[in-house]
C-alpha positions as CSV (number, residue, x, y, z in Angstrom):
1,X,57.7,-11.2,213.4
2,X,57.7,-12.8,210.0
3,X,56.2,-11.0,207.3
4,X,54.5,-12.9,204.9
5,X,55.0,-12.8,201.2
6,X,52.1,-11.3,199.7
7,X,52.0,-11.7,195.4
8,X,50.4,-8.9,194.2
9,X,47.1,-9.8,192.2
10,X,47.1,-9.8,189.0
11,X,43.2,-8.7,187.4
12,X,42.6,-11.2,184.6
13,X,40.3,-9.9,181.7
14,X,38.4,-12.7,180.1
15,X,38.4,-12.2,175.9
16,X,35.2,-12.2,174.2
17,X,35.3,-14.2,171.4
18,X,34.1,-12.4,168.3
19,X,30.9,-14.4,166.7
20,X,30.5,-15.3,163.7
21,X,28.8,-13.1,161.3
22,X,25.9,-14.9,160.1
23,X,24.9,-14.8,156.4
24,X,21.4,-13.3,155.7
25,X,18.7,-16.4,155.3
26,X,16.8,-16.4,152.1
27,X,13.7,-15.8,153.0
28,X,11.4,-19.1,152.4
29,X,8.5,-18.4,149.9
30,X,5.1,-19.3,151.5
31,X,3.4,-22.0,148.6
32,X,-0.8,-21.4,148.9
33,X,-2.4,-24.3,148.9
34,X,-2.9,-26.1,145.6
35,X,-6.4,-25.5,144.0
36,X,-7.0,-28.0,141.4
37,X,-9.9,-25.6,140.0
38,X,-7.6,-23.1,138.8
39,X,-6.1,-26.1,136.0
40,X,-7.7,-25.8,132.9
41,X,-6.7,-27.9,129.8
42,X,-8.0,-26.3,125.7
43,X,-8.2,-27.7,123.0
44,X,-6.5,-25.7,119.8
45,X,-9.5,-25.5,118.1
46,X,-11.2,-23.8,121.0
47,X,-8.9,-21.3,121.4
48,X,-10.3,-18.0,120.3
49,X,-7.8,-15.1,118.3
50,X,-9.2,-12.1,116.3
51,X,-7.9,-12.6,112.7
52,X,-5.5,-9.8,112.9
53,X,-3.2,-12.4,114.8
54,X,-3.1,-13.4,111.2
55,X,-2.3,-10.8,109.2
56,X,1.7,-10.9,108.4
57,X,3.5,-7.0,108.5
58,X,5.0,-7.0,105.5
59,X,8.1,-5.1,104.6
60,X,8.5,-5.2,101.1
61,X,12.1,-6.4,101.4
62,X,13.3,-9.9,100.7
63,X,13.6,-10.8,104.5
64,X,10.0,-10.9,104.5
65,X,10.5,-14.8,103.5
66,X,12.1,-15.5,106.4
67,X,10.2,-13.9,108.9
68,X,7.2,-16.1,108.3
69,X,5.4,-18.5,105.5
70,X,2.8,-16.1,105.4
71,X,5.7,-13.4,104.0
72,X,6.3,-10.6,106.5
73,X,6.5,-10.0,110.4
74,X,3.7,-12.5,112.5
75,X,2.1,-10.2,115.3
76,X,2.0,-11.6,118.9
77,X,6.0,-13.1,117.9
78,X,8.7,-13.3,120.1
79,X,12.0,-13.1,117.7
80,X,15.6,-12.9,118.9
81,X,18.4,-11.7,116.9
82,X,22.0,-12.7,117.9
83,X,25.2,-12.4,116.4
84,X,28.4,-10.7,117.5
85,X,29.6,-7.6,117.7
86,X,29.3,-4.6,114.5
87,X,27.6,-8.2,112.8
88,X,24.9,-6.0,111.8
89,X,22.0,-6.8,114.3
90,X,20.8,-3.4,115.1
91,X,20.8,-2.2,111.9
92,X,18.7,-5.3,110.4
93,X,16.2,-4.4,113.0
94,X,15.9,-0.6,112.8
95,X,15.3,-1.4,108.9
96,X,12.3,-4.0,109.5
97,X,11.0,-1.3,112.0
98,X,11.4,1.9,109.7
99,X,10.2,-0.1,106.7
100,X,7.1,-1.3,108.7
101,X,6.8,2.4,110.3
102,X,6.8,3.8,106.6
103,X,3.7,1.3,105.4
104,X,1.7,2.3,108.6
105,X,2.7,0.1,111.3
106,X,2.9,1.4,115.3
107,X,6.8,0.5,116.2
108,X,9.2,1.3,118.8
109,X,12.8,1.1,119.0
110,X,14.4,0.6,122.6
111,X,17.5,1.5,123.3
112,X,19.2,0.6,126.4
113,X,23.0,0.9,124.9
114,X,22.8,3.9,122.6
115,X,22.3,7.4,123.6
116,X,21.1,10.2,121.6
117,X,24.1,11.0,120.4
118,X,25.2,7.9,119.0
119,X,21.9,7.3,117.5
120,X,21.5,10.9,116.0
121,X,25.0,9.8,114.1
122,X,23.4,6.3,113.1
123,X,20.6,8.5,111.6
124,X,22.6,10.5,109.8
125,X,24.6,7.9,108.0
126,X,21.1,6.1,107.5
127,X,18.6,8.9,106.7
128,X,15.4,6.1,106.5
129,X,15.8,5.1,110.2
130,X,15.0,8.5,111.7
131,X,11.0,7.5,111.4
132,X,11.3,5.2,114.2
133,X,10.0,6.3,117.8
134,X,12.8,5.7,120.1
135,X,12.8,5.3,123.8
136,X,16.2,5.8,125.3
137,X,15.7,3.8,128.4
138,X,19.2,4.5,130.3
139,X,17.7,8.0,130.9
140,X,15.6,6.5,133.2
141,X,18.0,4.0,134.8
142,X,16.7,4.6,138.3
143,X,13.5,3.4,138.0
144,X,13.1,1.8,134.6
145,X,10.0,-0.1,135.0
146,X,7.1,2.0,135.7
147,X,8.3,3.5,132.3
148,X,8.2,0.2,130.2
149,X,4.9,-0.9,131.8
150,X,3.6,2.7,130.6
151,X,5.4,2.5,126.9
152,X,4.4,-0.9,126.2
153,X,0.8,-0.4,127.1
154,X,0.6,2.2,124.8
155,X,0.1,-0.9,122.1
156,X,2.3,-1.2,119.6
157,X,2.5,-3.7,116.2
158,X,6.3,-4.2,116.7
159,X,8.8,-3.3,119.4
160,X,12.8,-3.8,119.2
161,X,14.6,-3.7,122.4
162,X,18.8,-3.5,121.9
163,X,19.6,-5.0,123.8
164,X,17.9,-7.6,126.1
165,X,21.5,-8.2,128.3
166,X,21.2,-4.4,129.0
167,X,17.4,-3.8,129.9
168,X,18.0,-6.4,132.4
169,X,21.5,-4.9,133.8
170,X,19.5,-2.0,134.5
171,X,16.2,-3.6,136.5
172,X,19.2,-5.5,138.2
173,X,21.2,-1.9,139.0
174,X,17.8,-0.2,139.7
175,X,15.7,-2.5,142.0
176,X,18.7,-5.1,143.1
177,X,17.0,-8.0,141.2
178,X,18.9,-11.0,140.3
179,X,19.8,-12.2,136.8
180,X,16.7,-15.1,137.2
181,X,14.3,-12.6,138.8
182,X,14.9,-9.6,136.3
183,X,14.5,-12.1,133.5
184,X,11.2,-13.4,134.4
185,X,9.5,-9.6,135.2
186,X,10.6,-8.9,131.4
187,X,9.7,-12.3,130.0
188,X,6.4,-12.2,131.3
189,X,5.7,-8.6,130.3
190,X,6.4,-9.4,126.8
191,X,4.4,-12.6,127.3
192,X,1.4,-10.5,128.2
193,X,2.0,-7.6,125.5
194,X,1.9,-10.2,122.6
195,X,-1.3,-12.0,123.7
196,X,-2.9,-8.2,123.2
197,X,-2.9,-7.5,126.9
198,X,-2.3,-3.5,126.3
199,X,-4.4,-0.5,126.0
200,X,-5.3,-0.9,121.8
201,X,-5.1,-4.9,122.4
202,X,-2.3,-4.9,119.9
203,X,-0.4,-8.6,119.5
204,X,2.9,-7.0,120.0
205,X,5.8,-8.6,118.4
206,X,8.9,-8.2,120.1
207,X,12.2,-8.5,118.1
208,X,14.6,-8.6,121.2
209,X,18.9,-8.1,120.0
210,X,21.6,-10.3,122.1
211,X,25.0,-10.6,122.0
212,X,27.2,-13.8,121.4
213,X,30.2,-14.9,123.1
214,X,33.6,-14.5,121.3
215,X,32.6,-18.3,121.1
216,X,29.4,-17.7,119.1
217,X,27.7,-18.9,122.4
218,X,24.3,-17.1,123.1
219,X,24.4,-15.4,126.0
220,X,20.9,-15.9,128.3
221,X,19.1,-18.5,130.1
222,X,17.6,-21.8,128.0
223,X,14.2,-20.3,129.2
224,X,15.1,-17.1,127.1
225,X,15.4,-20.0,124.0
226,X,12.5,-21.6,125.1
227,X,10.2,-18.6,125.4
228,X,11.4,-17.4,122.0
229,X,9.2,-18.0,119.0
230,X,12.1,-17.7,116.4
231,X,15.9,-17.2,116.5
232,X,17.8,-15.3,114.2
233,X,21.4,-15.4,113.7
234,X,23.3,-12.1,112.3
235,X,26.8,-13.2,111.0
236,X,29.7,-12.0,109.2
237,X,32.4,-13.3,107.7
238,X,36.3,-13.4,109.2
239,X,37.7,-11.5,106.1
240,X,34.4,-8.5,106.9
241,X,33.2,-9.2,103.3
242,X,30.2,-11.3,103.7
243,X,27.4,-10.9,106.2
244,X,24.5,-13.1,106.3
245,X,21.3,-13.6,108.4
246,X,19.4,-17.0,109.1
247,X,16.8,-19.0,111.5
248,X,17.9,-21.8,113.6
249,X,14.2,-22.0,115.3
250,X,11.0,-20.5,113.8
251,X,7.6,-21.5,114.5
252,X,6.0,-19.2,112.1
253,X,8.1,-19.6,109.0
254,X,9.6,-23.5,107.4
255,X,12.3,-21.8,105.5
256,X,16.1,-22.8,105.2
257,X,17.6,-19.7,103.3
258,X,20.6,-18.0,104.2
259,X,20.0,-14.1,103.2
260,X,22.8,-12.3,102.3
261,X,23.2,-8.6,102.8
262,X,24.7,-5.3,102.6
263,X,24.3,-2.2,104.3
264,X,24.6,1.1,102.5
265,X,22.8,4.5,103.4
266,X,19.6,3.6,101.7
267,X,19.4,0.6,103.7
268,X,20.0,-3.3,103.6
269,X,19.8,-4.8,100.9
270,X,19.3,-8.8,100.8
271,X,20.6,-11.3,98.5
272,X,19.5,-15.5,98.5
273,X,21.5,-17.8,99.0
274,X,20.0,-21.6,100.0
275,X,21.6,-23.4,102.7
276,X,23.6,-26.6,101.6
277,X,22.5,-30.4,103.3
């Protein structure tokens, strides 16, 4: 008999092939239906302010001049202070607020860079700042906003937030917001605290500190410039001997003055110096 040749069978396992992993979609925003009812066009003159919109903060210090025409601090202003690094930003703002604190003005220092420490060592080398309510808002880093919606409606004249870069590093950290979205909750929470939409209908004026590239580029969006009433530049010198303050953009002031200054433990202390065509 002849015995056939029988090849063993060989079990052939078929390979998945591994899929693709999808990105997440961006989930589409539903528009509403556009209402033409809800536009509403005013005339200036029918807009309606209670004079204390008006009424400058004064300091009593030379800066005054170029913080408005009227002489002083506008309420319901948006300012931004830039410059670079030890320029002198923080401590130009901590002296408008303790010189406003000391004449009877509501104002709050935010800090979301310096802790108590650091700023109990600032105090001590400046003696005059220690008046000013601070808020140290990294103590509450995991769920900062619930605590700025409850300090700002407190109503305040003038509120300094150091810096505006940081605060919204932390509502990105806390709530995974991005850079856009974090920007715009802020924006419009300062947007609604300077039209007097807090408990004491105070026009809150915000003085908001930002750093500058190595570049001397500002660092933030061209809405930030756009929403921001004036912009004031803190710089200083190569050799460290001069510093100097000015406005690029005010709406509430027409002045072209470069203001020199110092800063000693009394304070800062201002000299003029007009700015050359």
């Amino acid at each position: 008999m002849k015995v056939k040749n029988q090849t063993p069978k060989v079990k052939v396992t078929k390979v998945r092939k591994t899929r693709k992993t999808r990105k997440p979609r961006t989930p589409r925003v539903l528009q509403t239906e556009f209402n033409p009812a809800i536009v509403k066009l005013v005339r200036g003159q029918d807009l309606d302010f209670s004079d204390a919109s008006l009424a400058p903060m004064v300091t009593g210090k030379e800066i005054d001049v170029l913080l408005s025409t009227e002489g002083g601090v506008m309420p319901g202003t948006n300012i931004m202070l830039v410059g670079g690094p030890g320029s002198g930003k923080t401590t130009i703002a901590l002296d408008i607020l303790s010189n406003l604190t000391q004449n009877g003005y509501k104002c709050l220092f935010v800090s979301a860079e310096m802790d108590e420490i650091q700023h109990f060592k600032y105090c001590k080398r400046m003696p005059h700042i220690g008046c000013v309510s601070t808020l140290f808002l990294k103590n509450y880093a995991e769920n900062p906003k619930p605590v700025l919606e409850y300090v700002f409606n407190q109503g305040y004249d003038v509120i300094c937030i150091d810096s505006f870069a940081e605060v919204i590093e932390l509502l990105r950290d806390a709530y995974r917001l991005s850079e856009a979205a974090a920007e715009t909750w802020l924006l419009h929470m300062q947007d609604s605290m300077k039209k007097g939409g807090n408990a004491l209908n105070y026009f809150t004026t915000f003085i908001n500190i930002q750093q500058v590239t190595k570049g001397g580029d500002f660092v933030g969006s061209n809405r930030i410039k756009h929403m921001t009433d004036a912009m004031g530049h803190v710089e200083r010198s190569k050799d460290g001997m001069e510093r100097y303050v000015y406005f690029s953009k005010h709406r509430d002031c027409d002045k072209d003055f470069k203001l020199l200054f110092a800063i000693g433990s009394k304070g800062v202390h201002y000299s003029y110096e007009l700015v050359k065509d």
